[in-house]
MDAnalysis code that builds the backbone (N, CA, C; Angstrom):
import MDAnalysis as mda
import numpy as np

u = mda.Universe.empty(423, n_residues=141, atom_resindex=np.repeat(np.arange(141), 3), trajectory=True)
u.add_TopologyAttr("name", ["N", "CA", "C"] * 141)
u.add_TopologyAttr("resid", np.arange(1, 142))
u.add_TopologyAttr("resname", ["UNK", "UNK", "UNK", "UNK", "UNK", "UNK", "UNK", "UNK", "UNK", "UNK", "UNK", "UNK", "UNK", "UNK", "UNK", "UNK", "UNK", "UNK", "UNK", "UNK", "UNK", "UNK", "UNK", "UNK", "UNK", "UNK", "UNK", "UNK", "UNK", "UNK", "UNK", "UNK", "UNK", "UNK", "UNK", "UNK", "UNK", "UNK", "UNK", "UNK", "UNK", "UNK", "UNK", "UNK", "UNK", "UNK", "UNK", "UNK", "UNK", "UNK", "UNK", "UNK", "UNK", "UNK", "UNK", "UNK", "UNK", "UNK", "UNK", "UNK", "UNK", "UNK", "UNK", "UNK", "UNK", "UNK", "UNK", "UNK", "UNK", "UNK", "UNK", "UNK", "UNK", "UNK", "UNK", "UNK", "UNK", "UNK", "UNK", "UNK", "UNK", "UNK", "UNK", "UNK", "UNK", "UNK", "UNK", "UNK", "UNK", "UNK", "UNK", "UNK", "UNK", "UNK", "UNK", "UNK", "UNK", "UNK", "UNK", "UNK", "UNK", "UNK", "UNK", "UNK", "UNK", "UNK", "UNK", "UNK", "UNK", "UNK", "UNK", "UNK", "UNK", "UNK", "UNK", "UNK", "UNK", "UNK", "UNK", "UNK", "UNK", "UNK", "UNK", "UNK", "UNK", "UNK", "UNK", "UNK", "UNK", "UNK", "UNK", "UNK", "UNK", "UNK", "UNK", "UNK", "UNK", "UNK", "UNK", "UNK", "UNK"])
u.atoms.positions = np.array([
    [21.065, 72.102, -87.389],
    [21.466, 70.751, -87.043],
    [20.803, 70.398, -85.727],
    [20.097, 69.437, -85.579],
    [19.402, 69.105, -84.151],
    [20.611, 68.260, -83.279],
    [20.081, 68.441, -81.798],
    [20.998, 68.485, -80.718],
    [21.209, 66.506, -80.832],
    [20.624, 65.876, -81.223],
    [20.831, 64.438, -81.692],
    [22.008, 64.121, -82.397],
    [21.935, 64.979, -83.655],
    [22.837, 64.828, -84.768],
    [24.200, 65.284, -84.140],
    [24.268, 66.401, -83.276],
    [25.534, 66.684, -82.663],
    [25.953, 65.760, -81.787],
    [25.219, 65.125, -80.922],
    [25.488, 64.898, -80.127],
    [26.390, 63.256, -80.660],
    [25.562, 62.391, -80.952],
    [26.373, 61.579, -81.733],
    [27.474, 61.581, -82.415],
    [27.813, 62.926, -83.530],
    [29.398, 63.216, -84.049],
    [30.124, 63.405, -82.827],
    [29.546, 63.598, -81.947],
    [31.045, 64.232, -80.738],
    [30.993, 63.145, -80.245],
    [30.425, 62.099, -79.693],
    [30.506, 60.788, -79.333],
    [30.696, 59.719, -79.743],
    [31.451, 59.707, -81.006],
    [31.808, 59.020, -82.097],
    [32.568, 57.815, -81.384],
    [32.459, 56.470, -81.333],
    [32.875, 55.572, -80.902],
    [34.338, 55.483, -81.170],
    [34.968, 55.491, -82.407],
    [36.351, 55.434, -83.373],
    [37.251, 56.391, -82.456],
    [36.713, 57.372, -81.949],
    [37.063, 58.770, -81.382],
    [37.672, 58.619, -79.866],
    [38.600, 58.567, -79.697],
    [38.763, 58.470, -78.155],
    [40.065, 59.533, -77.784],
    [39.861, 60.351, -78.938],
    [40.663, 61.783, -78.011],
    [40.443, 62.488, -78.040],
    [41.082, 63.508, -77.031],
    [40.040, 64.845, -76.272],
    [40.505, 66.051, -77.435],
    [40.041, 66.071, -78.569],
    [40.027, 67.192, -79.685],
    [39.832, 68.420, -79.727],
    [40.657, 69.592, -80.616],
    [39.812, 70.803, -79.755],
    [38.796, 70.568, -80.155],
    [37.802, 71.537, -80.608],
    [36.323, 71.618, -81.178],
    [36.605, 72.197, -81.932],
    [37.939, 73.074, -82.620],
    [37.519, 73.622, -84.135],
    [39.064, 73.061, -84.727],
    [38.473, 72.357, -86.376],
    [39.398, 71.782, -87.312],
    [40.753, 72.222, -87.284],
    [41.461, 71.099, -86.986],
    [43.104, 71.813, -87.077],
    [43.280, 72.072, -88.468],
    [44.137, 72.910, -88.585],
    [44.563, 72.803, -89.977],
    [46.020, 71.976, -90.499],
    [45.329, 71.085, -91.286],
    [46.191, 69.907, -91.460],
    [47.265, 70.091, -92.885],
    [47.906, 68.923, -93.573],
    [48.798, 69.165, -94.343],
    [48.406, 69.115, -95.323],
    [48.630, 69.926, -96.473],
    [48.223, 69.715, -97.840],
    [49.385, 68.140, -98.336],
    [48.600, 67.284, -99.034],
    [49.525, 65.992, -99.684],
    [50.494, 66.631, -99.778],
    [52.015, 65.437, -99.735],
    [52.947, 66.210, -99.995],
    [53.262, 66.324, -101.780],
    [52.758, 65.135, -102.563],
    [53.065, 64.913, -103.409],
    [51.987, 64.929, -103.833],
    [50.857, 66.426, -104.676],
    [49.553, 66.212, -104.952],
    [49.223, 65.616, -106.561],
    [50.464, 65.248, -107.228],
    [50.050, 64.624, -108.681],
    [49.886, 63.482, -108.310],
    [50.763, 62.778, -107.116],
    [50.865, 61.320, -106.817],
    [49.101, 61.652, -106.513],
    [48.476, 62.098, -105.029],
    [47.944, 61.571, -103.958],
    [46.734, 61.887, -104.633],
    [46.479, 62.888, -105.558],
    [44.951, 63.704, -105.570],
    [44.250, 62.966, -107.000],
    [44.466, 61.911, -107.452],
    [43.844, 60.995, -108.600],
    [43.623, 59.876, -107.587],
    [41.994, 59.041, -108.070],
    [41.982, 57.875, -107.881],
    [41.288, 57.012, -108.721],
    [41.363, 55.541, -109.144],
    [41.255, 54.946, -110.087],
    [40.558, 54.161, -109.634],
    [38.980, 54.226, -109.970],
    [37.660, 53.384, -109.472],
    [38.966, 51.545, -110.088],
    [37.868, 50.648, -109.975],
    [38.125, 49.484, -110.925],
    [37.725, 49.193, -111.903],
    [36.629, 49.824, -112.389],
    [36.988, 50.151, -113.599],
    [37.855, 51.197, -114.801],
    [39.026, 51.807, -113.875],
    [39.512, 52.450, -114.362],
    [39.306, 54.125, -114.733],
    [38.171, 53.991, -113.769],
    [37.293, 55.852, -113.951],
    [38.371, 56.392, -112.918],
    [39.253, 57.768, -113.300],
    [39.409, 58.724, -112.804],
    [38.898, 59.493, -111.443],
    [38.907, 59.504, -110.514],
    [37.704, 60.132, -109.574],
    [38.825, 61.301, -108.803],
    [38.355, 62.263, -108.185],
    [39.597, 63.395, -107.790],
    [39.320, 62.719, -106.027],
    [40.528, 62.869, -105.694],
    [40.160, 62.500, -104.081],
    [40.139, 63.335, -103.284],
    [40.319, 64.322, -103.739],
    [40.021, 65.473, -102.093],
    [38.916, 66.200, -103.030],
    [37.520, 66.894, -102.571],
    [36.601, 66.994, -103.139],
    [36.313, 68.367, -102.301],
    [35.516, 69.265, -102.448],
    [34.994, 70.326, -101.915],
    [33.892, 69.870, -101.016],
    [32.963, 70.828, -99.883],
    [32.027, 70.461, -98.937],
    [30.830, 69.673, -99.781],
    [30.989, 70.778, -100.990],
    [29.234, 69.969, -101.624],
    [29.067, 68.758, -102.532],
    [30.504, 68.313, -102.683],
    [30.598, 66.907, -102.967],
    [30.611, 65.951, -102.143],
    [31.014, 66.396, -100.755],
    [31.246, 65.349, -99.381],
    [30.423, 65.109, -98.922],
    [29.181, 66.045, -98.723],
    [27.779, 66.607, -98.662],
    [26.869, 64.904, -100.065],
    [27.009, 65.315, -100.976],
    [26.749, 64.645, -101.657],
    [27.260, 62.834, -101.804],
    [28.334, 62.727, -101.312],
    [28.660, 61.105, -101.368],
    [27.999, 60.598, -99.773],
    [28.227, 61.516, -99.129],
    [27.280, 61.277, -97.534],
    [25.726, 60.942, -97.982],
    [25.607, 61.058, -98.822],
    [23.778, 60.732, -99.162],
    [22.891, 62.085, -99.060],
    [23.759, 63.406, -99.423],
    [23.138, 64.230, -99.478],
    [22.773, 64.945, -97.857],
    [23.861, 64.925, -97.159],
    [23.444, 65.354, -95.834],
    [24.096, 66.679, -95.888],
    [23.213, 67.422, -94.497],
    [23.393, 69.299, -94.464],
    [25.272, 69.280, -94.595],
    [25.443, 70.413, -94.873],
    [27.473, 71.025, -94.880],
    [26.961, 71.144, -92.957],
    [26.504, 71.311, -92.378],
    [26.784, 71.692, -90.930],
    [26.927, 69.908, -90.258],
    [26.271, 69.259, -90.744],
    [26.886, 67.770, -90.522],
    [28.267, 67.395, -91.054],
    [28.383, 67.522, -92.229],
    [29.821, 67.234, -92.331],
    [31.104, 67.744, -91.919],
    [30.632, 69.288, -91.617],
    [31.399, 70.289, -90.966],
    [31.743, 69.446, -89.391],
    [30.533, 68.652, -88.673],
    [30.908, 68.073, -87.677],
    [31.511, 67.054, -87.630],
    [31.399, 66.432, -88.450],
    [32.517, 64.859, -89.442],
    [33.337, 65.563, -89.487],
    [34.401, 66.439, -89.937],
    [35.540, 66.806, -90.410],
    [35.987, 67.495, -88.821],
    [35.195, 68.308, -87.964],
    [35.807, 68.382, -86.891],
    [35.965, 67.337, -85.799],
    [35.602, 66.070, -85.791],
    [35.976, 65.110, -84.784],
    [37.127, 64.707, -85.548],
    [38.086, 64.688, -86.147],
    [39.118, 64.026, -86.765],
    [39.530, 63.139, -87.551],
    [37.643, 62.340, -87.719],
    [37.895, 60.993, -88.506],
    [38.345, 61.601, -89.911],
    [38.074, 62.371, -90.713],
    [38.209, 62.401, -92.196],
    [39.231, 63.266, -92.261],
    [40.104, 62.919, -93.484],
    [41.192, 63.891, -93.422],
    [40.771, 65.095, -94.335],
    [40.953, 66.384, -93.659],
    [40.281, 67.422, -94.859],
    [42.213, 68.923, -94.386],
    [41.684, 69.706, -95.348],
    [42.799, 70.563, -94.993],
    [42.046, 71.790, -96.275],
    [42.545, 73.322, -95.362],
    [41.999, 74.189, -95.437],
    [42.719, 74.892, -97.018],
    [42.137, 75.493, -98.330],
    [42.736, 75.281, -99.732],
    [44.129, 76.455, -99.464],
    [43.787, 77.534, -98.680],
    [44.902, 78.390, -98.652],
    [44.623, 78.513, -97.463],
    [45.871, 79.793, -97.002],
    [46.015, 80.064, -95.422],
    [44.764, 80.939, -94.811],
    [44.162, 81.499, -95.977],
    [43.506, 82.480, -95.213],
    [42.354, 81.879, -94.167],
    [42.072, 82.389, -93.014],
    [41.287, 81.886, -92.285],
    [39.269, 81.216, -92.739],
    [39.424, 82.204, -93.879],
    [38.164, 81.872, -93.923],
    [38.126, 80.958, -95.463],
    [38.948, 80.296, -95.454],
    [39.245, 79.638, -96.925],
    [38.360, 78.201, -96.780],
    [37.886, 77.811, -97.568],
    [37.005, 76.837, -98.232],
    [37.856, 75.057, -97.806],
    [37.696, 73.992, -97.655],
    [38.050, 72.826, -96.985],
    [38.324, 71.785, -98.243],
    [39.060, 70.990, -98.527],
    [39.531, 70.091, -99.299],
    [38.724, 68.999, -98.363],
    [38.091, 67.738, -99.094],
    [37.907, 67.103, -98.034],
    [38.488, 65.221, -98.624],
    [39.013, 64.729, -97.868],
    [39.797, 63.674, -98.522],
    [38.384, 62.219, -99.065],
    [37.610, 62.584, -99.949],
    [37.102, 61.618, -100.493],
    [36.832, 59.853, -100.437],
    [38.238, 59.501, -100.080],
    [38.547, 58.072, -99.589],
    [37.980, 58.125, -98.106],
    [37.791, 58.733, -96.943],
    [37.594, 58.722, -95.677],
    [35.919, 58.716, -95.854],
    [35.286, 59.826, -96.815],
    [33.901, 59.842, -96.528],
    [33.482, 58.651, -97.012],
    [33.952, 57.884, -98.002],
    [33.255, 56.690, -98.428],
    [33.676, 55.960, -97.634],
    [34.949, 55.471, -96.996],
    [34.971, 54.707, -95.501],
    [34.440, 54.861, -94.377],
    [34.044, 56.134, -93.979],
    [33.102, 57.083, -92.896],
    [31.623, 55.910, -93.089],
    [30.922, 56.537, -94.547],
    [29.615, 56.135, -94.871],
    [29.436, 54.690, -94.845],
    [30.264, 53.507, -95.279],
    [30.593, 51.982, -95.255],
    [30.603, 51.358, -93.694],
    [30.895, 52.439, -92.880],
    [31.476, 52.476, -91.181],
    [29.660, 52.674, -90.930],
    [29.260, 53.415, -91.485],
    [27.797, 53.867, -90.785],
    [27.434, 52.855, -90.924],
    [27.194, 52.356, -91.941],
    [26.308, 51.400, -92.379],
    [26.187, 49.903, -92.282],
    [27.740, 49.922, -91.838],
    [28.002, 48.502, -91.319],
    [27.261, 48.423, -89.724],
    [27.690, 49.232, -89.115],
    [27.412, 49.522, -87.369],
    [25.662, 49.587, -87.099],
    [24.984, 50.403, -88.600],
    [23.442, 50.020, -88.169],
    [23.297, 48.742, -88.212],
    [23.352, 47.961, -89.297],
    [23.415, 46.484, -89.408],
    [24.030, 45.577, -88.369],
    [25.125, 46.186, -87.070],
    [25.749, 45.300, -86.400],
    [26.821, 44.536, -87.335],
    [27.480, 45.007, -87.929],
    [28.725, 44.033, -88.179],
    [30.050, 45.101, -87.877],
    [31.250, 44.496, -87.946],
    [32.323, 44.984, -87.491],
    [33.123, 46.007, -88.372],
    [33.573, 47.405, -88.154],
    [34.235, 47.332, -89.140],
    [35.459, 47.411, -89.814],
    [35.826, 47.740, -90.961],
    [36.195, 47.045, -91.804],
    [37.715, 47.459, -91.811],
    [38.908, 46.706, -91.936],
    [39.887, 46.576, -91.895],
    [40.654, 48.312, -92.273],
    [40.523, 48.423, -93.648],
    [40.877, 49.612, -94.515],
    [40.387, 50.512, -93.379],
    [38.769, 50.443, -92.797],
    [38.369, 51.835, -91.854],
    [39.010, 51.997, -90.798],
    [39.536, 51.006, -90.121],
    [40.220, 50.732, -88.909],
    [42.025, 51.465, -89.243],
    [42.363, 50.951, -90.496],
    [44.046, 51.543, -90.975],
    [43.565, 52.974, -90.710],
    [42.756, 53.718, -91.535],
    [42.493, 55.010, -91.675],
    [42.027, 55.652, -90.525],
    [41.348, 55.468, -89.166],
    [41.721, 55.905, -88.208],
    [42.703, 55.920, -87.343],
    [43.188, 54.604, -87.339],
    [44.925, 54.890, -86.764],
    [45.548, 55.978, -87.589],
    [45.808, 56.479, -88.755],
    [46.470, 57.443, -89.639],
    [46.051, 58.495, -88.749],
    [44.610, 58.704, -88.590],
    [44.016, 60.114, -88.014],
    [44.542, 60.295, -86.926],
    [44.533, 59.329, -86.254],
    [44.443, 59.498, -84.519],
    [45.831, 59.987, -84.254],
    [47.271, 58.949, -85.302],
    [48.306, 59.781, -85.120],
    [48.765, 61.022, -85.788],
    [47.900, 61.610, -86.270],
    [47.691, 62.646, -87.086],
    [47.281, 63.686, -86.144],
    [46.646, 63.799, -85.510],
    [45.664, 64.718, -84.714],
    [46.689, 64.477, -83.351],
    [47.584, 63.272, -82.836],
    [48.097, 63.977, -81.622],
    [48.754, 65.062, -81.675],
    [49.062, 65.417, -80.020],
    [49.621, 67.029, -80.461],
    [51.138, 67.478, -81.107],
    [51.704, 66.066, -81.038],
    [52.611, 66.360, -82.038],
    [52.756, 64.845, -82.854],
    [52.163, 64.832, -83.949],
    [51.657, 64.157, -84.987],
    [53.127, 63.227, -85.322],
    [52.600, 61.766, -85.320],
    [54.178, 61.043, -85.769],
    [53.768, 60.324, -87.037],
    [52.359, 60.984, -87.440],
    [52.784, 60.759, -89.453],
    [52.169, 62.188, -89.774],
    [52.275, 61.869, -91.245],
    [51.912, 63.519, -92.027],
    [51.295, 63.128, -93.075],
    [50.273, 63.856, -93.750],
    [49.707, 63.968, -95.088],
    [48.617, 62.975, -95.081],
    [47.581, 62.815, -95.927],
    [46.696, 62.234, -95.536],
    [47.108, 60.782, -95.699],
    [45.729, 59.709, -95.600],
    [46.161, 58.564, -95.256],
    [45.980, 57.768, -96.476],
    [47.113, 56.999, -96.322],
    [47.352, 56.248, -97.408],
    [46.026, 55.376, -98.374],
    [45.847, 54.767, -99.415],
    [44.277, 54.651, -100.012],
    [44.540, 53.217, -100.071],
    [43.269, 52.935, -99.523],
    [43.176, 51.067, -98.846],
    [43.190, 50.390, -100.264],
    [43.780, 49.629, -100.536],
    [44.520, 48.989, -101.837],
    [42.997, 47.320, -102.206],
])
């Protein structure tokens, strides 16, 4: 990963708290039949928490050590599949496509977007040190 690419995830504008540097481990949904389906508009099925090489893949195909740095600044909600330390990352699907919509608005100069703005407030009170919501963030309607 070049010292550019880092340097920008840690300076993430959205970002204005002092985080550790390695991923907390967050809550699995509480209710995963409710939370872990989502229903394109046309009615397609899509799973919402996805593994690295799908997150990797809706990002436009960018390295796992980039997204690894997306998931440690706090914006995306991800959570670790079991306890063991070296266990594999759920990553909440709805955030990377709001993440990527956020990029892309900000090269262009426009503002963004309502739903991206809900979903970092979720994070931000998510990530204080004692969190006054739980489970990931609700899916922009």
């Amino acid at each position: 990963m070049s010292t550019t690419s880092a340097l920008r995830i840690v300076t993430h504008p959205e970002l204005d708290l002092g985080l550790p540097p390695a991923p907390r481990k967050f809550v699995c949904p509480a209710s995963p039949k409710d939370q872990t389906v989502l229903r394109t508009s046309k009615g397609v099925e899509k799973k919402r928490f996805v593994q690295m090489q799908d997150a990797c893949q809706i990002m436009g195909g960018c390295d796992a050590a980039v997204m690894r740095g997306i998931i440690r600044t706090g914006l995306i909600y991800a959570f670790q599949a079991t306890a063991r330390p070296d266990s594999w990352y759920k990553i909440d699907s709805v955030g990377i496509y709001l993440y990527r919509e956020n990029q892309r608005r900000r090269t262009i100069g426009q503002p963004p977007t309502q739903q991206w703005l809900d979903y970092c407030e979720h994070m931000k009170q998510l990530n204080r040190p004692e969190p006054t919501v739980m489970g990931p963030p609700p899916c922009p309607q």
